[in-house]
VEXDO-331648 format. One record per residue (C-alpha): residue number from 1; x, y, z. Coordinates in nm, 2 decimals, decimal comma, padded with zeros to 4 digits. Layout:
<site NUM; <X; Y; Z>>
...
//
This chain:
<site 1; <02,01; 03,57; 00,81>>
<site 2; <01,93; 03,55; 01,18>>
<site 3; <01,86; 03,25; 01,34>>
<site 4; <01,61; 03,23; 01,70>>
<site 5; <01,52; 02,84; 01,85>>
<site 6; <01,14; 02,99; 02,02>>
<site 7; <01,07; 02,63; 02,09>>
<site 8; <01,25; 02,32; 02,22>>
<site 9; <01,03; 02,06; 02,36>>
<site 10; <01,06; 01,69; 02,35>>
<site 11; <01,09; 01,63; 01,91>>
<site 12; <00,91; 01,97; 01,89>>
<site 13; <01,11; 02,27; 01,75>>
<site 14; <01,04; 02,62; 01,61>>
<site 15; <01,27; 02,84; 01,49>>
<site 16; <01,20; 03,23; 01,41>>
<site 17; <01,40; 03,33; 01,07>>
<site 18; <01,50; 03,71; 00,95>>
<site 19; <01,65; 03,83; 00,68>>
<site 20; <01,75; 04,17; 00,63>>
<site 21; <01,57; 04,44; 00,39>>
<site 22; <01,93; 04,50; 00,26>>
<site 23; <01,99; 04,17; 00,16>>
<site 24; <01,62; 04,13; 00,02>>
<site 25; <01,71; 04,48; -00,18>>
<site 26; <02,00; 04,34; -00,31>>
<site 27; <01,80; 03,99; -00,42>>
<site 28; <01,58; 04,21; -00,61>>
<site 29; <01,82; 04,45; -00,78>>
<site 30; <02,04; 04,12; -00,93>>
<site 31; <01,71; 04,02; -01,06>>
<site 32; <01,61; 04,32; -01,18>>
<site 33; <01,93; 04,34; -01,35>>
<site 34; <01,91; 04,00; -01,52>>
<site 35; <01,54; 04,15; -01,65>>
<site 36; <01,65; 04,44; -01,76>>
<site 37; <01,85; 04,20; -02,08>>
<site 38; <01,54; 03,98; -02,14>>
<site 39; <01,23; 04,25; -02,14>>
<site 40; <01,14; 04,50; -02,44>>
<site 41; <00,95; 04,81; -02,36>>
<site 42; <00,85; 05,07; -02,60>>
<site 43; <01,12; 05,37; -02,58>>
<site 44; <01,38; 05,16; -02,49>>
<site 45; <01,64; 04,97; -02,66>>
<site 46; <01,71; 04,63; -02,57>>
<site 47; <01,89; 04,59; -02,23>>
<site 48; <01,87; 04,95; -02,21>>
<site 49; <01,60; 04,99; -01,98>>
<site 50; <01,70; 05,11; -01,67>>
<site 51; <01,71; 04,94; -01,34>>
<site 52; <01,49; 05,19; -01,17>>
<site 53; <01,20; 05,21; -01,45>>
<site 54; <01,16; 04,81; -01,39>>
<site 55; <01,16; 04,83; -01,05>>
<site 56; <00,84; 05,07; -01,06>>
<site 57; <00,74; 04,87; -01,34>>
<site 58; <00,75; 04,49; -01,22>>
<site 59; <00,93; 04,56; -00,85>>
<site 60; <00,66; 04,42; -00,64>>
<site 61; <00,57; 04,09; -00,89>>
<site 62; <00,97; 04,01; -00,86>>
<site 63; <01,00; 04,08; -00,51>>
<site 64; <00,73; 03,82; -00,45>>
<site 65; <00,95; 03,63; -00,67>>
<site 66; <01,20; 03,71; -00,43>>
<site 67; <01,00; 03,63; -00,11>>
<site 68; <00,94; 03,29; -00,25>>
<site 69; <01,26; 03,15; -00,32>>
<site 70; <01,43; 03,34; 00,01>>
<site 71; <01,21; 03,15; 00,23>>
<site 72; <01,26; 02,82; 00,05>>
<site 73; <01,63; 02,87; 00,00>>
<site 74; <01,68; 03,02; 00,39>>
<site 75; <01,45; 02,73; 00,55>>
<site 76; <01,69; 02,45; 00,41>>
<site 77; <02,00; 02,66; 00,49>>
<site 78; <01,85; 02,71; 00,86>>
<site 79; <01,81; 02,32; 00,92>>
<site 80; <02,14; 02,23; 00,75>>
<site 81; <02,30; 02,47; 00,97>>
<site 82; <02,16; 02,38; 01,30>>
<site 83; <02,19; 02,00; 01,18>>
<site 84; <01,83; 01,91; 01,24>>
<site 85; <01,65; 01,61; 01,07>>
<site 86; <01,31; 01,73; 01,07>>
<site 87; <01,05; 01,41; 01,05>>
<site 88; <00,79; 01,59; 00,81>>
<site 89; <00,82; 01,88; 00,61>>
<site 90; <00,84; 02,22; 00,84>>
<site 91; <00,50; 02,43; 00,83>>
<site 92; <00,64; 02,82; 00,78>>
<site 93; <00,45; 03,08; 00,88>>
<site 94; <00,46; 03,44; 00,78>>
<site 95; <00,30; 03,76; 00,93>>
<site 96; <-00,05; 03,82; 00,79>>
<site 97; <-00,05; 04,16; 00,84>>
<site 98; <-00,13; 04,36; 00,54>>
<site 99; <00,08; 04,68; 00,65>>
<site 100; <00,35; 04,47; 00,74>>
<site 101; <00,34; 04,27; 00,42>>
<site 102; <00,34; 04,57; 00,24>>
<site 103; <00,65; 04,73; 00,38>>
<site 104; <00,88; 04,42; 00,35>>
<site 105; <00,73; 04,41; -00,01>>
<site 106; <00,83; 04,75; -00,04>>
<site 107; <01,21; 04,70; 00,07>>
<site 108; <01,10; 04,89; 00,41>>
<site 109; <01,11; 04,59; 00,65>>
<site 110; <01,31; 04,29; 00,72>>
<site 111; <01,13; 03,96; 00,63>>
<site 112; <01,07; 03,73; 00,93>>
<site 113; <00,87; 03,39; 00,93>>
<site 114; <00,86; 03,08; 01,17>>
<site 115; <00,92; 02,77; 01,08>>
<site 116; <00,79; 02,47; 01,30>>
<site 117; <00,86; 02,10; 01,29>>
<site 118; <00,90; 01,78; 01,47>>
<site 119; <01,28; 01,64; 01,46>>
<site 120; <01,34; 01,25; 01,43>>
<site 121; <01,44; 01,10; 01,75>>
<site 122; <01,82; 01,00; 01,83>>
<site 123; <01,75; 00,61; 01,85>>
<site 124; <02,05; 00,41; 02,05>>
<site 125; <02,04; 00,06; 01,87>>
<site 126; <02,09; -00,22; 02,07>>
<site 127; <02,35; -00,52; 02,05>>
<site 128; <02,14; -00,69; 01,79>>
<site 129; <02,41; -00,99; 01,83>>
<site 130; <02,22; -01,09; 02,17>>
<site 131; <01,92; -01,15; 02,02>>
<site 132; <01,77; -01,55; 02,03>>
<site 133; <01,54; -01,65; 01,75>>
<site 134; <01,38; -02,04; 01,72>>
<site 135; <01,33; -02,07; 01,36>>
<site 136; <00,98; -02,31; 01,31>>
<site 137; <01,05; -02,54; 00,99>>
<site 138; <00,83; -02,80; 00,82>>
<site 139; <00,87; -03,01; 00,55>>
<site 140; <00,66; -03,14; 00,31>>
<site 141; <00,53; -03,47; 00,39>>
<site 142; <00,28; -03,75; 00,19>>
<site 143; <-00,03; -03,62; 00,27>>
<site 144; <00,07; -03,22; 00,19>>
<site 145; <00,22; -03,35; -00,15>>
<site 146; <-00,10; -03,54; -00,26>>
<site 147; <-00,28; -03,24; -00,20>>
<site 148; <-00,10; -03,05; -00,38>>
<site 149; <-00,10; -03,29; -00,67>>
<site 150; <-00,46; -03,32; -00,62>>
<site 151; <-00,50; -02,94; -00,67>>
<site 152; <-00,31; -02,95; -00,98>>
<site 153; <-00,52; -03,18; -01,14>>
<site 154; <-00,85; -02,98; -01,00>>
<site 155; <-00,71; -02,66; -01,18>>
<site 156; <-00,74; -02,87; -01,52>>
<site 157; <-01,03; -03,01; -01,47>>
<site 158; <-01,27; -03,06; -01,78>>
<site 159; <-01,65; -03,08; -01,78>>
<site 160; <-01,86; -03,36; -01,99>>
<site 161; <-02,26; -03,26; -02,04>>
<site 162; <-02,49; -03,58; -01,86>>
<site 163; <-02,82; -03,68; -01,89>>
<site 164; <-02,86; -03,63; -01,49>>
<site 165; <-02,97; -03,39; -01,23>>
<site 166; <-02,69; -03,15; -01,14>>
<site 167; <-02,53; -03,22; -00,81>>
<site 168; <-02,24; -03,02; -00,63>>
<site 169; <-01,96; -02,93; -00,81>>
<site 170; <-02,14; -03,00; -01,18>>
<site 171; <-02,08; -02,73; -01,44>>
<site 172; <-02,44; -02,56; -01,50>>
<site 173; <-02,49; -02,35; -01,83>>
<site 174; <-02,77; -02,10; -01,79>>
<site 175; <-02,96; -01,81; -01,88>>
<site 176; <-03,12; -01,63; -01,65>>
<site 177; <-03,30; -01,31; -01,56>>
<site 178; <-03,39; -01,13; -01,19>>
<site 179; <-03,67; -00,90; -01,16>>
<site 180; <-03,72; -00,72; -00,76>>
<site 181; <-04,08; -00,68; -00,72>>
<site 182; <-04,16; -00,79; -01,04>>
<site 183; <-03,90; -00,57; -01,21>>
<site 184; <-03,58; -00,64; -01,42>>
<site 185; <-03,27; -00,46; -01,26>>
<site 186; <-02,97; -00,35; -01,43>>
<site 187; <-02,70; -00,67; -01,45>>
<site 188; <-02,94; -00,93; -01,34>>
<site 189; <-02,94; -01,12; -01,69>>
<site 190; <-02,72; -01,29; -01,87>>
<site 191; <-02,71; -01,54; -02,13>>
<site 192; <-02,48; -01,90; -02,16>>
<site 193; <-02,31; -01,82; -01,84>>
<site 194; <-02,14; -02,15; -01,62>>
<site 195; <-02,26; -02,18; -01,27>>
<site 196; <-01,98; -02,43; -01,10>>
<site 197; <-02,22; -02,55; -00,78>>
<site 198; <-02,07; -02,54; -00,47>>
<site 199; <-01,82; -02,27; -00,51>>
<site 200; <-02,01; -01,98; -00,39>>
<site 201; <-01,98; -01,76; -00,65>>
<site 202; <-02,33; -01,60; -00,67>>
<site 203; <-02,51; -01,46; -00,41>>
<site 204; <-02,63; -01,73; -00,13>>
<site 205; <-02,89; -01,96; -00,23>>
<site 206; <-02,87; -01,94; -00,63>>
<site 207; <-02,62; -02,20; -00,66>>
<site 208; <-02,82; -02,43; -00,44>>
<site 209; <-03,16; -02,33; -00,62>>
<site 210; <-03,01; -02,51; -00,94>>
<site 211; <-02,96; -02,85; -00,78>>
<site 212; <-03,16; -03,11; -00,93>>
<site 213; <-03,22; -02,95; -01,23>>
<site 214; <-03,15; -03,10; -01,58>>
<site 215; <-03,10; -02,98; -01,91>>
<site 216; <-03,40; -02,85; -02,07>>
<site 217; <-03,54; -02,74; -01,73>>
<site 218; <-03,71; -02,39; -01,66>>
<site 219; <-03,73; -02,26; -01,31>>
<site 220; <-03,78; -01,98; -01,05>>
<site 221; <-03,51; -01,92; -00,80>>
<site 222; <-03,56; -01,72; -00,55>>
<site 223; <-03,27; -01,58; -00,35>>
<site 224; <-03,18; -01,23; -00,14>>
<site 225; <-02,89; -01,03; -00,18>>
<site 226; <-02,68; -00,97; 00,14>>
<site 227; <-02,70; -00,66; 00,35>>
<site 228; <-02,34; -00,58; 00,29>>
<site 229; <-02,42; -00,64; -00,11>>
<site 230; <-02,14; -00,32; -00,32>>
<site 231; <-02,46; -00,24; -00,52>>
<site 232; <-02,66; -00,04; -00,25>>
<site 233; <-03,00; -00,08; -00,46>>
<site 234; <-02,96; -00,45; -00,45>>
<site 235; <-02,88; -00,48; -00,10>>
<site 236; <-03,12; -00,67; 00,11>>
<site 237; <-03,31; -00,76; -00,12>>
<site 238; <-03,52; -01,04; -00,25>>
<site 239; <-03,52; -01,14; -00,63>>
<site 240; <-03,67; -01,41; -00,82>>
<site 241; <-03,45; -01,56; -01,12>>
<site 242; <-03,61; -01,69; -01,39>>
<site 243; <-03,34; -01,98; -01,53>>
<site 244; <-03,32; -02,21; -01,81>>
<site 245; <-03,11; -02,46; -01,77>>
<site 246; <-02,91; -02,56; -02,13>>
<site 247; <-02,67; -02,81; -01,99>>
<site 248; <-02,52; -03,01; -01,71>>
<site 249; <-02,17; -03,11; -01,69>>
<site 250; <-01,98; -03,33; -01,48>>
<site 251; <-01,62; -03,27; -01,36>>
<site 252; <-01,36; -03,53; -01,53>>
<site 253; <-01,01; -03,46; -01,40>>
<site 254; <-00,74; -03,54; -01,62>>
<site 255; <-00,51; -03,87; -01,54>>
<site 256; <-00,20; -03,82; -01,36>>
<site 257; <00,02; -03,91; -01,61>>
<site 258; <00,36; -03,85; -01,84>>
<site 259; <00,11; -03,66; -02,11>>
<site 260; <-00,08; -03,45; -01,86>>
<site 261; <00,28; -03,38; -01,71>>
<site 262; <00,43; -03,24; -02,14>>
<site 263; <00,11; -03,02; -02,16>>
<site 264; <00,20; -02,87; -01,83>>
<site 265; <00,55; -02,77; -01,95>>
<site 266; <00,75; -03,08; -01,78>>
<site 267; <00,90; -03,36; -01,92>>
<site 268; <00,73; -03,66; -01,71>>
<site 269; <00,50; -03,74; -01,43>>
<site 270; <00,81; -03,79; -01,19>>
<site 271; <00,94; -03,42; -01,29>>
<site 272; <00,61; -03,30; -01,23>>
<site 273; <00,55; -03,46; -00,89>>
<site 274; <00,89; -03,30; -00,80>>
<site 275; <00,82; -02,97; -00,89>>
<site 276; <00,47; -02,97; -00,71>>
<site 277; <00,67; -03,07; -00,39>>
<site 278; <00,91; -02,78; -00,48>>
<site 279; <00,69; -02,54; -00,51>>
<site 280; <00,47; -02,64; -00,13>>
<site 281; <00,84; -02,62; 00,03>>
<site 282; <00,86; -02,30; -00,09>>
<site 283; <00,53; -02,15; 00,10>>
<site 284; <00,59; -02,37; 00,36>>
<site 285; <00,96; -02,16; 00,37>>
<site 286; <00,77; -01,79; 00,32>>
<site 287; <00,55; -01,90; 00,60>>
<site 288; <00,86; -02,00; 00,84>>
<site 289; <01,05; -01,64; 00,74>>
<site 290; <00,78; -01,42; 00,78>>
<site 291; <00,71; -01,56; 01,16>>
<site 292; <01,04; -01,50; 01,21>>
<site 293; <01,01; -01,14; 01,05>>
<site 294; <00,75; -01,08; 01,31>>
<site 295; <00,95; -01,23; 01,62>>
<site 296; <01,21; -00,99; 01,50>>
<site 297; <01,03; -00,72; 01,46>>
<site 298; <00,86; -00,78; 01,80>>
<site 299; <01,20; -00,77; 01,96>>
<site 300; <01,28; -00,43; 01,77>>
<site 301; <00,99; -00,30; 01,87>>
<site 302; <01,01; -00,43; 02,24>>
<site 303; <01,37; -00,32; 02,29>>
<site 304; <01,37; 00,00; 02,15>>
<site 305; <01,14; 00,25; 02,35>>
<site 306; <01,15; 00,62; 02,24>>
<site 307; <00,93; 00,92; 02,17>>
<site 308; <00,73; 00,89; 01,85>>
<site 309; <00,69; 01,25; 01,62>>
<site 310; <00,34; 01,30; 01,66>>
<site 311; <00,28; 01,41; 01,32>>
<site 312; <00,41; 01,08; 01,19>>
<site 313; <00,17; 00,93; 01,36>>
<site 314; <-00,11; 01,10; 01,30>>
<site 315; <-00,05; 01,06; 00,93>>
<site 316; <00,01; 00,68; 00,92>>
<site 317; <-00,32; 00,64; 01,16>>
<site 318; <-00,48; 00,86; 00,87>>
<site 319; <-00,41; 00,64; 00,59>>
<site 320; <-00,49; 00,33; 00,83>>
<site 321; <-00,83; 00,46; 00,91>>
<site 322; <-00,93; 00,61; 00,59>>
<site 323; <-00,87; 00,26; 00,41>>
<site 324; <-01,09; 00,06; 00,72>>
<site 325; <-01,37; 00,33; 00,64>>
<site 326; <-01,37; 00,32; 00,28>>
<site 327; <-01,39; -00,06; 00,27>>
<site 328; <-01,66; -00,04; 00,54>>
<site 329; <-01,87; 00,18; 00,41>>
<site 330; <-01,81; -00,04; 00,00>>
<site 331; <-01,93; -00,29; 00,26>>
<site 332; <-02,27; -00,10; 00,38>>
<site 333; <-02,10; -00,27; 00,72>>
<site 334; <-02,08; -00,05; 01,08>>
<site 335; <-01,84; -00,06; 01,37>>
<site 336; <-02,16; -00,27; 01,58>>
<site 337; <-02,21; -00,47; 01,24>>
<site 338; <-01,85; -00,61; 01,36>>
<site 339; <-01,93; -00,62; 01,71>>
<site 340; <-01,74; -00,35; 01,79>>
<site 341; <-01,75; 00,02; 01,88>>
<site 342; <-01,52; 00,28; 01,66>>
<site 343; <-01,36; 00,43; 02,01>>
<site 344; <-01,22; 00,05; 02,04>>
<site 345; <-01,14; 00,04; 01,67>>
<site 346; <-00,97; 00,39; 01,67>>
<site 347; <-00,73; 00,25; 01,99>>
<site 348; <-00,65; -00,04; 01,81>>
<site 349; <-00,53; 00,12; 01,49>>
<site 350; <-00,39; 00,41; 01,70>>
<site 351; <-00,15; 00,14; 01,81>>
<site 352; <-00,08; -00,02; 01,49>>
<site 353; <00,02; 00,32; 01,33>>
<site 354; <00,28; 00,38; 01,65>>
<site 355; <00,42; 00,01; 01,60>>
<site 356; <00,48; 00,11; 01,22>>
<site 357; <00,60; 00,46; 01,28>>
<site 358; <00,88; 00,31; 01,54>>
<site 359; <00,93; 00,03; 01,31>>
<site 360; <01,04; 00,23; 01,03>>
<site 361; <01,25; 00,44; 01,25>>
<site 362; <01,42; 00,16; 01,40>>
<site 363; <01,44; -00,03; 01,06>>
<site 364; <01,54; 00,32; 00,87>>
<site 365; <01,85; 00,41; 01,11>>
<site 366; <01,95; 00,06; 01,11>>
<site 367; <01,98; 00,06; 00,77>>
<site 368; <02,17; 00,39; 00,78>>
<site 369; <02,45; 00,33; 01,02>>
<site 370; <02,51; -00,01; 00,85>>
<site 371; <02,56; 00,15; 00,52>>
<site 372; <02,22; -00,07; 00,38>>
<site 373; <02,10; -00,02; -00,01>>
<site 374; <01,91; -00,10; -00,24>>
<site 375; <02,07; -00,14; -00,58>>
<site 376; <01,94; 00,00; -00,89>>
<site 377; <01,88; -00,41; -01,03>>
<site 378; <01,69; -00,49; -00,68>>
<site 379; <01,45; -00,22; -00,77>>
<site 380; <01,45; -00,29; -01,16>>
<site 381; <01,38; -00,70; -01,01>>
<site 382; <01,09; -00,63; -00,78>>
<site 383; <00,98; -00,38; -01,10>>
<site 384; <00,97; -00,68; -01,31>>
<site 385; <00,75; -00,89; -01,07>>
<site 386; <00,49; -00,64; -01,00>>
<site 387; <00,45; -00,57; -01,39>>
<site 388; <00,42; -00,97; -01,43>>
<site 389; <00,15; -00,92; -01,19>>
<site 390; <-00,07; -00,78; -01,47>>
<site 391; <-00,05; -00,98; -01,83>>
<site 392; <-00,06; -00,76; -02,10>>
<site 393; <-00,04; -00,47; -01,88>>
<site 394; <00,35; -00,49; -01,82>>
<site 395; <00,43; -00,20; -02,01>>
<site 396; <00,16; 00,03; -01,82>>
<site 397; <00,27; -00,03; -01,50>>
<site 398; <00,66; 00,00; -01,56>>
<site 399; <00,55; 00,34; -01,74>>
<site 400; <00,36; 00,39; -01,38>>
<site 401; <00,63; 00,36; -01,16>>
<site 402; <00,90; 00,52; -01,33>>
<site 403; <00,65; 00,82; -01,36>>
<site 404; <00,59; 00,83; -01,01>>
<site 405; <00,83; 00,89; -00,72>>
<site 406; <00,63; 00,79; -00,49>>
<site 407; <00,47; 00,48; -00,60>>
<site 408; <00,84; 00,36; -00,65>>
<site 409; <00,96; 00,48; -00,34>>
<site 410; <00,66; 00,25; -00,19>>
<site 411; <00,81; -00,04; -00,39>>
<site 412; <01,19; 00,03; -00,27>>
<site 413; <01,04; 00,02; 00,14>>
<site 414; <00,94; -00,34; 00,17>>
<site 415; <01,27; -00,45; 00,00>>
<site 416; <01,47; -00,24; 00,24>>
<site 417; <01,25; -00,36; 00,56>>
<site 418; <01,39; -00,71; 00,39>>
<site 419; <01,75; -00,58; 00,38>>
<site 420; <01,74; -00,49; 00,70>>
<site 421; <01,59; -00,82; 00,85>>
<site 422; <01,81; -01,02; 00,67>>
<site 423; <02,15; -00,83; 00,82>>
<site 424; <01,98; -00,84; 01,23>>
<site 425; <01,93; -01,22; 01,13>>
<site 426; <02,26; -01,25; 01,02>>
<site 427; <02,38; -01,13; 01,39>>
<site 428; <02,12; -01,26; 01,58>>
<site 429; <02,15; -01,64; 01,68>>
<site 430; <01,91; -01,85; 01,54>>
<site 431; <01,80; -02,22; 01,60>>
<site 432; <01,55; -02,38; 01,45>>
<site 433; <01,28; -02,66; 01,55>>
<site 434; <01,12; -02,89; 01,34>>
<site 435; <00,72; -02,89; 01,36>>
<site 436; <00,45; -03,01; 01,19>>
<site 437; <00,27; -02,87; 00,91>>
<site 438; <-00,03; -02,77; 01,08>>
<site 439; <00,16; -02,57; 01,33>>
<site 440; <00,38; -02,39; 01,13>>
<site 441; <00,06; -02,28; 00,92>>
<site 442; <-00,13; -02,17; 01,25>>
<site 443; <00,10; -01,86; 01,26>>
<site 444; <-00,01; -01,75; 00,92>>
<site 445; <-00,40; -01,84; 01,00>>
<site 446; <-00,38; -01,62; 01,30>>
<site 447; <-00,19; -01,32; 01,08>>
<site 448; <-00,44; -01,37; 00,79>>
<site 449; <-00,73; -01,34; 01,05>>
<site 450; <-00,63; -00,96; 01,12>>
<site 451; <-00,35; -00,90; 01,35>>
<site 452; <-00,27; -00,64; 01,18>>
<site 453; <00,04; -00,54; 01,39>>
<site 454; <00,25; -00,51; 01,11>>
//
């Protein structure tokens, strides 16, 4: 095998790769060979055919046989030898001329193919020890905790049916039907189905047509279904619903008390206020690492400058853009819809996908000089928690991910990124300041609003 760099420029390499018609001859005649014990052919007896019958008979088939697993087997011997660390897979080329082909499937020519590819940059990682972080912490003070109490009791709310007109936040039972120009459409009846008013779970205006009514009431609402509506033949439109209202009920929290506490699992009021203050310090806590994470990852990104494989790129962009698009167009929304323009849009993702390219690098070879893994129980842990993700699905998506590489590989990244974080922390200096609630939760507001830099 002969070995020629034709290109070596910036990350991009090609290399032009030949192998001999000798040694392709003799590939074939070992195989040939093995054959000759495994085929039957009528006027032979077994594993007396000889070499030179097969090779008329099946000589070109197994030399494409050949072909195929010289260039696979060559390509990865050519990269291991030269040491390279390609960033994507390399794109081989062979000659696509016929005579050509036909003489090196002949055993007349030597076989010779190009293989292109983009090489990972060498990345020189700084002293991560010099690195200054301020660490925002909040607590969890009176106000946050009654809230939180307060929600608590809201999720266990029960509803009592009153003689009244419904106001916001009653329970409405209803049947209704829609018709669009006098028409009924597909999914626009239904029969005994609770409206809670106020929460905005219908399209606008339905849940406002039913306040004021009572029991035993039968009305038109009339209502229009947003542009952006995910049925398209709904969209825009204007429908009248035809409702009968069967019941209104009235929210009646439960007390706060030692038996509300035993049916939700605890053992008294006090264990229950305690674990409701537990659990806000731990969001308040997620919230105060992951600004950090992003500080961090900021630094990373600002301290480490180097040339990004373009391919990389391109593919991360890809995925970035095809997802906006799909949920755009699920949206029936455009790029002036958002008061934007997609050359803006494109330059914005364009960036995102080079901050997460160099990320990764950065992230990946930190990980690799510093010997960083993730164990076999990490994996089987974060396995666990997606699968309780789905209740009475467990099984199905365990059966998913161990089925598929990929999907599994996908789950193993965001716990290495964490790995990693956690080891530059432990270097790093960090102080931290004491803020208030509100400020701390500003950060995540702003990232939940789309600064998608991550």
């Amino acid at each position: 095998m002969q070995i020629t760099e034709t290109t070596n420029s910036g990350l991009k390499r090609e290399l032009k790769v030949v192998i001999g018609a000798e040694e392709l001859d003799n590939k074939l005649e070992a195989r040939l060979v093995d054959l000759k014990d495994k085929v039957q052919i009528k006027g032979f007896r077994p594993g007396k055919v000889p070499v030179t019958h097969l090779r008329k008979m099946y000589g070109r088939s197994v030399m494409a046989e050949v072909l195929q697993e010289t260039v696979s087997e060559t390509s990865r011997n050519a990269l291991t030898e030269r040491d390279e660390r390609p960033a994507f897979e390399p794109e081989i080329k062979l000659t696509e001329d016929k005579e050509e082909i036909d003489q090196i499937m002949d055993g007349k020519a030597d076989l010779a193919y190009t293989m292109a590819f983009e090489i990972l940059p060498e990345i020189e990682i700084k002293d991560m020890s010099t690195y200054k972080f301020e660490k925002l912490v909040a607590e969890v003070d009176e106000k946050e905790h009654q809230r939180g109490i307060d929600q608590v009791l809201e999720g266990r709310v029960d509803y009592a049916a009153v003689e009244r007109e419904a106001q916001d936040k009653d329970r409405v039972t209803i049947d209704f039907l829609g018709r669009i120009d006098g028409e009924a459409f597909e999914g626009g009846a239904a029969e005994d189905t609770p409206v809670i008013l106020g929460q905005g779970q219908f399209i606008p205006g339905f849940e406002e047509g039913l306040l004021g009514s009572k029991a035993g009431d039968e009305k038109d609402v009339t209502t229009t279904f947003p542009e952006e509506y995910q049925v398209e033949a709904l969209a825009g439109k204007e429908a009248i619903f035809e409702v009968k209202v069967k019941e209104v009920a009235e929210p009646k929290a439960p007390e706060l008390n030692d038996e509300f506490a035993t049916s939700m699992g605890l053992e008294n009021v006090d264990k229950l206020k305690e674990a409701v203050k537990e659990k806000l310090q731990e969001e308040l806590d997620t919230v105060s690492k992951n600004r950090l994470k992003r500080e961090l990852l900021d630094k990373l990104e600002e301290s480490h400058q180097f040339e990004l494989p373009e391919k990389l790129v391109s593919s991360e962009f890809d995925a970035i853009w095809g997802q906006l698009t799909t949920e755009m167009a699920q949206k029936n929304k455009s790029f002036e819809d958002e008061g934007t323009t997609e050359e803006e849009e494109r330059k914005k993702y364009q960036d995102i996908a080079e901050r997460r390219v160099r990320l990764g690098l950065i992230v990946s070879e930190i990980g690799s000089k510093n010997e960083l893994k993730i164990s076999d129980e990490e994996v089987q842990q974060a396995l666990i928690n997606k699968a309780s993700q789905f209740p009475g699905q467990e099984r199905q998506v365990l059966t998913f991910y161990q089925q598929n590489p990929q999907a599994l590989a996908e789950l193993r990244a965001p716990l290495f990124e964490e790995k990693v974080v956690d080891f530059i922390l432990e270097l790093a200096s960090v102080s931290e300041k004491k803020v208030s609630i509100d400020e701390l939760t500003k950060f995540d507001e702003e990232e939940n609003d789309g600064e998608a830099k991550e």
